[in-house]
Structures are given as C-alpha cells and as structure tokens.
C-alpha positions in Angstrom: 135.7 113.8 90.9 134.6 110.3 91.9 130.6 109.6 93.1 129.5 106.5 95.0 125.7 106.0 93.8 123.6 103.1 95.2 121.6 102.1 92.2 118.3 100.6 93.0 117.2 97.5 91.0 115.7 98.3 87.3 117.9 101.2 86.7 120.4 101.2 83.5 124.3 102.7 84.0 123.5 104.9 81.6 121.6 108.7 81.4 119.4 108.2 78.5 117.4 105.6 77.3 115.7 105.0 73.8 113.3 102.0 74.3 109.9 102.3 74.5 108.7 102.5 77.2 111.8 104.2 78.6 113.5 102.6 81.5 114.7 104.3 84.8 118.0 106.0 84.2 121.3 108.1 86.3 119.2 111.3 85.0 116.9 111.0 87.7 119.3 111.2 90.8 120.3 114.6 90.7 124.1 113.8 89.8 127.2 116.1 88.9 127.8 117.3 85.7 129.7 115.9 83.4 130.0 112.7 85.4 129.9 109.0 83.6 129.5 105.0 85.1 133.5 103.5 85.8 132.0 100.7 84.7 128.7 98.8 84.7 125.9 97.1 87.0 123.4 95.1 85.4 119.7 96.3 85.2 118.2 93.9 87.7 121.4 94.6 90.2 121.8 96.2 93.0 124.0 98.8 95.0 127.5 100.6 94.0 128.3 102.0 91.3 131.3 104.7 90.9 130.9 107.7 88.5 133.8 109.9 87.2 134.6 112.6 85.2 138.0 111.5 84.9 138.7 108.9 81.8 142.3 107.8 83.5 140.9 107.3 86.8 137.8 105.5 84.7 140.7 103.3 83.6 142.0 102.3 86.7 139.1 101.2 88.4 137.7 98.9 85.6 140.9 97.6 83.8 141.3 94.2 84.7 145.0 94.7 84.9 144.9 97.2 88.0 143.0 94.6 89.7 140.2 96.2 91.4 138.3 93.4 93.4 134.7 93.8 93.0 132.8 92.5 96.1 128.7 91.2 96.2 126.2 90.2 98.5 124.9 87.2 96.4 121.5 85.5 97.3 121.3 82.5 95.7 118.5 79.8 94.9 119.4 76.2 96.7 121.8 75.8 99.6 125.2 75.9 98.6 127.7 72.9 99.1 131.4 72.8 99.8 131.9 71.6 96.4 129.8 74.0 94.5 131.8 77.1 96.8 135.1 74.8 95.7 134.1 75.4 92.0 133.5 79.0 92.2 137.0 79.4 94.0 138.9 77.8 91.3 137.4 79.6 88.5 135.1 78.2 85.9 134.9 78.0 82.2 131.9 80.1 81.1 130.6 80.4 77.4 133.4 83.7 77.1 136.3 81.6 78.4 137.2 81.0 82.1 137.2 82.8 85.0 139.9 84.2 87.2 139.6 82.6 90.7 136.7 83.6 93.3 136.7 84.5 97.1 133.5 83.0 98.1 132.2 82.6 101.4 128.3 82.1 102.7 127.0 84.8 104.8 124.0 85.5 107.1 121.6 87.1 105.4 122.8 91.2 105.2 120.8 93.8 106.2 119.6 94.9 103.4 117.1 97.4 102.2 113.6 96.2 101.0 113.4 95.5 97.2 110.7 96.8 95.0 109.7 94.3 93.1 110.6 91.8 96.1 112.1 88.7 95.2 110.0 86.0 94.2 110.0 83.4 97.5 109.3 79.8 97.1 108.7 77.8 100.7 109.7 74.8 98.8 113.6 76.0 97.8 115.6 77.0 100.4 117.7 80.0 99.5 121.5 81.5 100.9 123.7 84.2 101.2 127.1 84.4 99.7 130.0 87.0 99.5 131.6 86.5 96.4 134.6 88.7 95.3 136.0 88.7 91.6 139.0 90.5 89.7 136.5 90.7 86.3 133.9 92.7 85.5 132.0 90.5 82.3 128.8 90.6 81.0 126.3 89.2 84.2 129.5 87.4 85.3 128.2 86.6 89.2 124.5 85.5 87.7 126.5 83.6 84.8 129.2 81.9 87.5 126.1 80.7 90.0 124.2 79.8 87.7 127.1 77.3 86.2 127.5 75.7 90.0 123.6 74.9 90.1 122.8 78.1 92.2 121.1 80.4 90.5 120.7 84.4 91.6 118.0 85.4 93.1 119.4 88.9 94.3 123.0 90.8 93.6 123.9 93.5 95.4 127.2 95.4 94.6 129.0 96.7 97.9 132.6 97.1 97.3 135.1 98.4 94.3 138.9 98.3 95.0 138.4 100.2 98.9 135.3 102.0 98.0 131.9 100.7 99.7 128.3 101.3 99.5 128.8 101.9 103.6 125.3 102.9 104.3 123.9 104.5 101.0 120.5 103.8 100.7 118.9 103.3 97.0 118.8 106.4 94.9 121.5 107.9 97.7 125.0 109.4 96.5 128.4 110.9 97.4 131.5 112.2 96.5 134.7 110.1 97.4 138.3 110.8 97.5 140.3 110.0 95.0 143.4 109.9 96.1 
C-alpha cells in the first residue's frame, strides 16, 4: 500500500509525540493501518509525503541510490540572481559534505493554499518563487542549500517524489497510489 498525504505546516512525520506540549501528528488524519513515512518532511514544511506499509518499497523511494528526484515549490527571501541559481545547480558544500547537483528554476508564484500561521511579509524585502529538484533527502537540505546562496526560506512546499505528485490534495487530504 502506498498513501499520498499533504502535510500541513507544523505537523511531525511521525504518529506519536512526547514533548510537552504535544505537537500535531499523522494520528490525526484518519490514515491506514499499519502505514509509516517513506521518508521525512520537516515540521515547518509543506505538502507530500508518501506512507507505506511496505519496508522494500520504503527503500526504494528514499535510497539515494534509486534516485528518486524530490521536487519543491521554494519561496525564498531576496530576488534570486543567475549566479546564486548557478550555485545551487552545481551543488554546494554544506556543513555534512556537498551536495549532488540541483535543477532550479524561478517560478510565478503557485497557487497555493493559504498557510496558517501565514508567512511573515516584509514590504521592504522582495521575495521569489523557485522550483528546485534534488536527488538527497538530508537534514533541512532545501532551507540549508538557500540559505548558503544568500536566499533564505521563507515557505517549502513538497509536490513531487520520483512520479508521484501532491496533484490537488489539499492540507490534511490523502490517497492511495499505485505502486506499480
């Protein structure tokens, strides 16, 4: 079984939580059985995340040898310049080693859902879109890569694993996929 979820903003990847005060969780989304996360989203992200109950097929989509290519709308603080887009396409050295290469191409402004809490505007900074497509899957990667070329993120919204898409899932929306 493989579930496309749209997770909302300040959700965790996981169905429990022990901090105090608890967090949002996947418990509250009326979700299969037996189901777990192929893979992560950070708690202040946005959009698709795949769910399995099938370890191998777990594997393939998060290995970094099968080379799933994990696609995201990216708003970003600052408008961005050829060379900062330059830097992102041929990969950067982050604190954990350095990247694989990026696609990266600006974008108008998606249509998007609105987010609770919104993101912060500032009529002072001008902000941008961006598409950005990695191979990895690291710890905040996209906020960690940005952030390295000067622009940091203001928003990061998940919308494509290997051939799966978000395709019109609204927050807190789910549903099965094929897996073949």
């Amino acid at each position: 079984m493989l579930i496309a979820l749209n997770k909302p903003y300040g959700v965790l990847c996981q169905f429990t939580d022990r901090s105090t005060p608890a967090r949002r969780t996947l418990a509250e989304f009326g979700l299969p059985p037996a189901v777990y996360p192929a893979g992560r989203l950070d708690f202040d992200s946005e959009g698709l995340l795949l769910l399995t109950d099938d370890g191998r097929l777990a594997h393939r989509l998060t290995d970094p040898r099968h080379k799933q290519p994990k696609t995201y709308w990216v708003q970003v603080e600052g408008t961005p310049t050829a060379a900062q887009l330059q830097q992102l396409r041929a990969g950067l050295v982050l604190s954990d080693g350095p990247t694989r290469p990026a696609r990266v191409r600006p974008i108008a402004p998606p249509p998007l859902w609105p987010r609770d809490p919104p993101v912060r505007f500032r009529k002072t900074v001008p902000d941008a879109w961006l598409e950005l497509q990695i191979h990895e899957g690291r710890n905040r990667q996209v906020r960690r890569m940005t952030a390295a070329v000067g622009l940091p993120t203001l928003r990061l919204v998940r919308v494509a694993v290997g051939r799966h898409r978000l395709d019109g899932l609204l927050p807190g929306q789910w549903r099965a996929l094929e897996t073949t």
